[in-house]
Each structure stands twice: as C-alpha cells, then as structure tokens.
N, C-alpha and C positions, 0 to 999 in steps of 0.2 A: 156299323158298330152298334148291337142292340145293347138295348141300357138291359141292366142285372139283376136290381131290386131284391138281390142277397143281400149278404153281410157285405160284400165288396161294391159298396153303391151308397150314394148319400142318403138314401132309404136305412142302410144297411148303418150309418152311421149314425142317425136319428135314434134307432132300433137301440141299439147300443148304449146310445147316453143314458136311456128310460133304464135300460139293465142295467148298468154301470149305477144308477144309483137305488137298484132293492125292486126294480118295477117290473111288469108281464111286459115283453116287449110286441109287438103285432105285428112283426116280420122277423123274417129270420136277422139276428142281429151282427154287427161286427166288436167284436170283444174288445170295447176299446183298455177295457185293464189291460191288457199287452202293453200298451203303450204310454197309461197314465197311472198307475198302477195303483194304490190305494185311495189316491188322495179323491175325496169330493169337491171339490172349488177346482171348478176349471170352465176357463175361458174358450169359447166357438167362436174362431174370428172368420167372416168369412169375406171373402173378398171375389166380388160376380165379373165374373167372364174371364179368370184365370184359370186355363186349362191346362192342362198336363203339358202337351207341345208350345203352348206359348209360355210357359215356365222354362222349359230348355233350355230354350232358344234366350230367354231371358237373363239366365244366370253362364250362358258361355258369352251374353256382352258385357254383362255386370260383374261387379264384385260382389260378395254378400260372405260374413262374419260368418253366420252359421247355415243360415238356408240350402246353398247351393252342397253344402259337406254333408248332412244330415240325411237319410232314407227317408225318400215318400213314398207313402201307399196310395196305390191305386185304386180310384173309385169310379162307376161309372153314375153320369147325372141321371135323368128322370129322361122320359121320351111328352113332348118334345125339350129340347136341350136347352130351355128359356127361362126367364128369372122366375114370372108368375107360378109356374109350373112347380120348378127344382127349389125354392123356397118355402112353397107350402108343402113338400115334401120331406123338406130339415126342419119345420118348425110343428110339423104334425106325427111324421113318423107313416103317412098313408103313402101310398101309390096313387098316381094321376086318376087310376080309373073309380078310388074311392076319394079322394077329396074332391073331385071335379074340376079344376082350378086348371085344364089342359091346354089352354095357352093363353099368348098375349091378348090379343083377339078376339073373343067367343061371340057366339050366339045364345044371347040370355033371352029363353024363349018365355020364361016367367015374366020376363019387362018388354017382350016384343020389339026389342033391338040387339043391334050386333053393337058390341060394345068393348070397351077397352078392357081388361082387367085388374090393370093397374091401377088405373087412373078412375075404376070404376063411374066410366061416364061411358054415353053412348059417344058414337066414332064422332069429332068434330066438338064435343060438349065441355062441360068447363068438372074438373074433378071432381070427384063424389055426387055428380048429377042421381045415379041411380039411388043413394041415400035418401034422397030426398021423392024419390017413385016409388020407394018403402023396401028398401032392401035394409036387412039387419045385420051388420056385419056380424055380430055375437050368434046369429043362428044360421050364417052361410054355411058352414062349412058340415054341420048338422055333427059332427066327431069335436073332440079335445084335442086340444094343440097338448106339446110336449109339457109345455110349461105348464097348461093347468094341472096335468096329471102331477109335474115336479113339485108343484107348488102344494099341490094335497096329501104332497108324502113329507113335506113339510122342509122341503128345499127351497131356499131364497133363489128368485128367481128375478133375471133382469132382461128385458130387451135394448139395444142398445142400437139408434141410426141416428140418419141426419133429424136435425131440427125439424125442417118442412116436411117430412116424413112421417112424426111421431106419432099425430090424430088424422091421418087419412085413413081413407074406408079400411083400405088393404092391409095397413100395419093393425088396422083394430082387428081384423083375421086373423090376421098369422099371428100376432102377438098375444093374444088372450091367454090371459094367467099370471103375467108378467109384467114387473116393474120396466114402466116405458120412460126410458130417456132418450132427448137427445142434443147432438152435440152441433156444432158449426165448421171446424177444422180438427185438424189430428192435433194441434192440442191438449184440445178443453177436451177431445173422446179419450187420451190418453190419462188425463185426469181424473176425469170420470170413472176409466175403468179402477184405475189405482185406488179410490177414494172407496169405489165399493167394496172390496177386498181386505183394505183396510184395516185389522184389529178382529174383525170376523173373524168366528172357529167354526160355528156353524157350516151345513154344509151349504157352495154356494155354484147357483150356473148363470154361467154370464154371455150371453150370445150378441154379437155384434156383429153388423150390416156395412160393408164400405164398397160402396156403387160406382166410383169416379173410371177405377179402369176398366168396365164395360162402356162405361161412355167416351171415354176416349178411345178406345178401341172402335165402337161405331162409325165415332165422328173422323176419325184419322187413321184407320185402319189396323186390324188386328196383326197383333210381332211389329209397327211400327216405331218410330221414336217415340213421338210423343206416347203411345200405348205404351213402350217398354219403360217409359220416365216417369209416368204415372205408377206402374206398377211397381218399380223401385223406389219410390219414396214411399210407399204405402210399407211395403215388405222393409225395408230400411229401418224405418220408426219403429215397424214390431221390436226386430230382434234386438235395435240399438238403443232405441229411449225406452219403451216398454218393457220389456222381459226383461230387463237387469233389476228394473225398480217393483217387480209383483217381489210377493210375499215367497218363502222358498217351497211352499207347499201347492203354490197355485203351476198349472199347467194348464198351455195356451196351443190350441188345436186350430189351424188354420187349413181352411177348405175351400172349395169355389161350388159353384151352383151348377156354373156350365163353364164351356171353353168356348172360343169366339176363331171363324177361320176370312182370313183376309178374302173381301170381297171385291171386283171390278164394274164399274157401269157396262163394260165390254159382253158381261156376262149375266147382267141382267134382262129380263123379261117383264114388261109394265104391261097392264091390262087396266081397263075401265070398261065403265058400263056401253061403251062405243065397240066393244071389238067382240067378234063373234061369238068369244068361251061367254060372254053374258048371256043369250040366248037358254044355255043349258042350266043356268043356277035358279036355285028358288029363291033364295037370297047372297047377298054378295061374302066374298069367298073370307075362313078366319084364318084363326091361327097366326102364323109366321110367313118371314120372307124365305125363309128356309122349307119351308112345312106349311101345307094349307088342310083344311077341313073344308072339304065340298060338298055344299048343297045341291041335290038337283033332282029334277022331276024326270029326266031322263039317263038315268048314271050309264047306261049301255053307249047312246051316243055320244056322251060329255067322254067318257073310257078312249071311245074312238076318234075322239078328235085330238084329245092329249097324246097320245099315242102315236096318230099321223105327222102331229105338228112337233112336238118334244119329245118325242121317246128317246134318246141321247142325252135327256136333261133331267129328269123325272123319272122317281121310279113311285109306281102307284098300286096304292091298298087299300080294297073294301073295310069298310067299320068293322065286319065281323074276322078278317082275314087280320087285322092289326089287334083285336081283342086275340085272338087264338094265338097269334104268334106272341106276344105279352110284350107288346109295347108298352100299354100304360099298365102293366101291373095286373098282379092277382088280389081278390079281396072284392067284397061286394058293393054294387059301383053305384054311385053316388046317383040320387034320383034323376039330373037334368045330363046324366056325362053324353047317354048317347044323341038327346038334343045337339048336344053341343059338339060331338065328332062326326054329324052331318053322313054321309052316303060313301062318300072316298076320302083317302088321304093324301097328299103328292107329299114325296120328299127329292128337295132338289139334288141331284148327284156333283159332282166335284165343288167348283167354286158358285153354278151357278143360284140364281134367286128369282122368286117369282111375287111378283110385288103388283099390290093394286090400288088404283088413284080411287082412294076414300075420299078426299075432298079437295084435291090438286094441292097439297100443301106436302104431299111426298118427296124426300128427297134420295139420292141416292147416299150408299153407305159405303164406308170403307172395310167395315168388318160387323159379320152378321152372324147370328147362331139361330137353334132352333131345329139342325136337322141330325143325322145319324154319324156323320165325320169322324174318326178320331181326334180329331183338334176340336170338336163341339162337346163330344161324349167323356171324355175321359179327365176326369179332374184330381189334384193332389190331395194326398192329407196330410199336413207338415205337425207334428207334436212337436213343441217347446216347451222348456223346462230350464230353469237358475241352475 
C-alpha cells in the first residue's frame, strides 16, 4: 500500500489545516472545511499507532457513544509508516523526501553516526547527545513547521505532549512556532486543553500528541487487550469527558501517524555484526524493523544475497527506484535525505521484521510498523464536534 501525499494523506491533512486557515498550502491539500466548516479553533488530536484496521477491529469489541457511528476518512501515512517520519510530516506539511526526518534510525552523516531520531542520540547514547555535538534543533529541519507559518498569520498556536517530552531535541523540531505544554495524565491534558479554549474568540490551533497505544501495542502486541484498552480509554476520554466540555465552536480532529500490525518472534530475522549481511554494509543497517535503508560498498552482491536468503520475506528497492516510485514524496529533497536512504531499501512483506543487535539490549516486539501493510499505512480521520 504506497503512501498518497494527496489531499487523502496526512500530508494532505497538514496541507489543509495551513488552507483551512487563509495560508499557500505546499501540497495538494484535503479541504478540511468539509468537515469543520467555518469555525477556526480546532483541536488535532492525535493519537500514534492507531490505524485504520486496528480501529475496526477496535470498536466491534468496544462500545463507543460516537466514534464507532460517525464516518472516518481515510488517510494514508508517510512512507516509512513510523512516528519520526509521519509526525514531522503533520507538523510540517513536507514529504519525507523534503524534511529529511525518514526514519527512526538514520545515518546523521554531518555527526558521523548512526543514530536515533527520536531520542536524538547516537545508537546506545543517553537523549539529546547530538545537542550537545552541535546539532540545532531550530535549524534542522531548514523549512517552517505549520505552526510557525500559523503563528505569523496571527493564529494562537499550541503544541501539546507528555511532560518528559516538551524540551527534547525532537519536540523542539517539530514544535517550533508553538506554545509548548505538557501534561502528565489525561487529566491535567484534558484541562489544559479546556483552559486554552477557554473565553478565546480569537482564532485558535491546538495539536496534541498521545503516544501510550503505540507502546503498548509494541510492548503487547498490536489489536491485543491491553493495546485495544489502552486505546479505549484514550478514545473514551475524548468523546466522553472532552468534547462535551470544549466550547460549541471548537471541533476536535482526531488522527493517527501510522497503524501498527501484530508481530511474532516466529517471524523475526536478527542480524549482527557476526552474520554474513555485515560483510556487505558500509555501515550498520537504519531505518525500521519493518523497513531498512542499506549501506553498502557492494549493492549488486548485498541484492544477491537478500534475495537467495529472503526473497519470500522482502521485497527490495534501489534509492533511485523508491524516489521515482514516490515513496518519500515529491518536493525538493532535503540536503542529507540521500545520505541517509543509503543504496537499497528492504520492506518486510506480511508479518515479517528484520531487526539488528545494535547493542544486545534488543528485544522482540509484539506489534511493529514502519513498512507498506494496510494495517501500517492507512490511518483514520474522526472530526468531532458538540
């Protein structure tokens, strides 16, 4: 399932908001006035690693007031299908191939490691290590997030996550332009939302970050209990404590990043620097468990060895063969992307993953994303409203 990067995509949805409130949008946009119709004050709630199929599947074991009654529109996420990626894509409005941010994983060839992009440390390093080897999070991205451009049209703008989240490198990225708070429990976040809304006429955008059911999804497998219990008391709070108590004018857009597809250790593949594929890498492999970006000094026979050993497992695309096919998007491509999408691509096929012992502290996962799936790619848009 190729990602869209139309109007019918979380691109498509970024695109949108910038129009939705007077702005040039920089891809083709999704009108989101369909669906929120005048009003300016509205809430982006999104919530990572709810996909279209795990929403289902979701609401035929649950109950849900309005969620499950209500039409969602269909979006497809970013390629690859992973937070770093699909979030600097809803908070920018670019394609992967122009904000660079292409996976969990990269190869930051400016700091001469391969390093997290989250956690903005090299692999094994303690967070924001690369901060401090002079990375700027205000000039990474080298573009404007939505929120600056919202913010200079003279839109109150708010970012909204977890507490420990608020000044790391990454939210100082993706958030620029934007009043940063954050919260500790659904709560004090549902206070906070209420409180900014509050009395304002002004026009107001409010985007909020709720991470817990991709992690439990990872840690306990995606469409499991604990994954489908997490994601009901998230989705619960909206429609039942939140959205009665906004204002009548606010409307609350809930979305996902990506979709997450139940994984098995049965179906995993580990590699380390001990097993043969090391031989062919110039350095060790990025990206995803789903999706790698390969280095190598020999791609012909690295091709031919993936292909002898996994070809039923993998399916595999040169850098230039996944630009042309528009995996990461159209738009001119960020100075380090083809650094950092390396020589080949593997995307794993069905359930399986290809996973490499960075520092033996890997474990296995019960639900993983990052590759082309329907349950990775396709995520909801729910609009709410009083």
């Amino acid at each position: 399932m190729y990602p869209d990067y139309g109007p019918a995509s979380i691109c498509g949805l970024a695109n949108g908001i910038l129009k939705h409130y007077g702005l040039s949008p920089l891809h083709p946009a999704l009108d989101i006035s369909d669906f929120v119709g005048k009003s300016e004050r509205l809430l982006l709630f999104i919530v990572d690693g709810l996909g279209i199929e795990n929403l289902k599947k979701l609401v035929k074991n649950r109950s849900f007031n309005i969620i499950g009654k209500v039409e969602w529109q269909r979006l497809t996420s970013t390629f690859p299908s992973t937070t770093a990626t699909a979030i600097t894509t809803l908070s920018t409005g670019l394609t992967p191939i122009e904000h660079g941010i292409i996976g969990y994983i990269l190869y930051f060839k400016e700091f001469g490691t391969v390093a997290n992009a989250i956690e903005m440390c090299p692999i094994g390093g303690k967070r924001d290590m690369l901060l401090h080897m002079g990375l700027k999070p205000e000039k990474f991205l080298q573009r404007e997030t939505i929120f600056q451009k919202l913010s200079s049209a003279g839109v109150e703008v708010y970012s909204i996550t977890h507490s420990r989240l608020v000044n790391t490198g990454f939210n100082r990225v993706i958030a620029q332009g934007a009043h940063q708070k954050g919260f500790y429990g659904l709560s004090d976040m549902c206070t906070t939302v209420l409180n900014i809304f509050k009395g304002k006429r002004c026009p107001v955008f409010v985007s909020v970050y709720w991470g817990l059911v991709d992690t439990m999804g990872h840690r306990y497998g995606a469409d499991g209990e604990i994954y489908q219990r997490e994601a009901t008391l998230i989705l619960r709070t909206l429609e039942e404590e939140l959205l009665p108590r906004l204002e009548e004018d606010v409307v609350m857009m809930i979305v996902s990043d990506h979709g997450q597809i139940p994984t098995s250790w049965e179906d995993e593949i580990w590699w380390s620097r001990e097993d043969e594929i090391y031989r062919f890498l110039k350095i060790l492999p990025t990206g995803e468990q789903r999706m790698m970006y390969l280095h190598s000094g020999d791609v012909k026979g690295l091709m031919e060895y993936l292909m002898n050993n996994y070809d039923q497992r993998l399916a595999l695309f040169t850098a230039s063969e996944a630009v042309s096919r528009g995996l990461l998007g159209e738009g001119t491509p960020h100075p380090y992307v083809f650094d950092r999408m390396g020589d080949l691509i593997l995307v794993a096929r069905k359930r399986f993953s290809f996973n490499f012992r960075y520092t033996g502290q890997e474990q296995s996962l019960g639900g993983r994303h990052g590759g082309l799936s329907r349950e990775e790619m396709i995520v909801p848009l729910i609009v709410l409203r009083r």
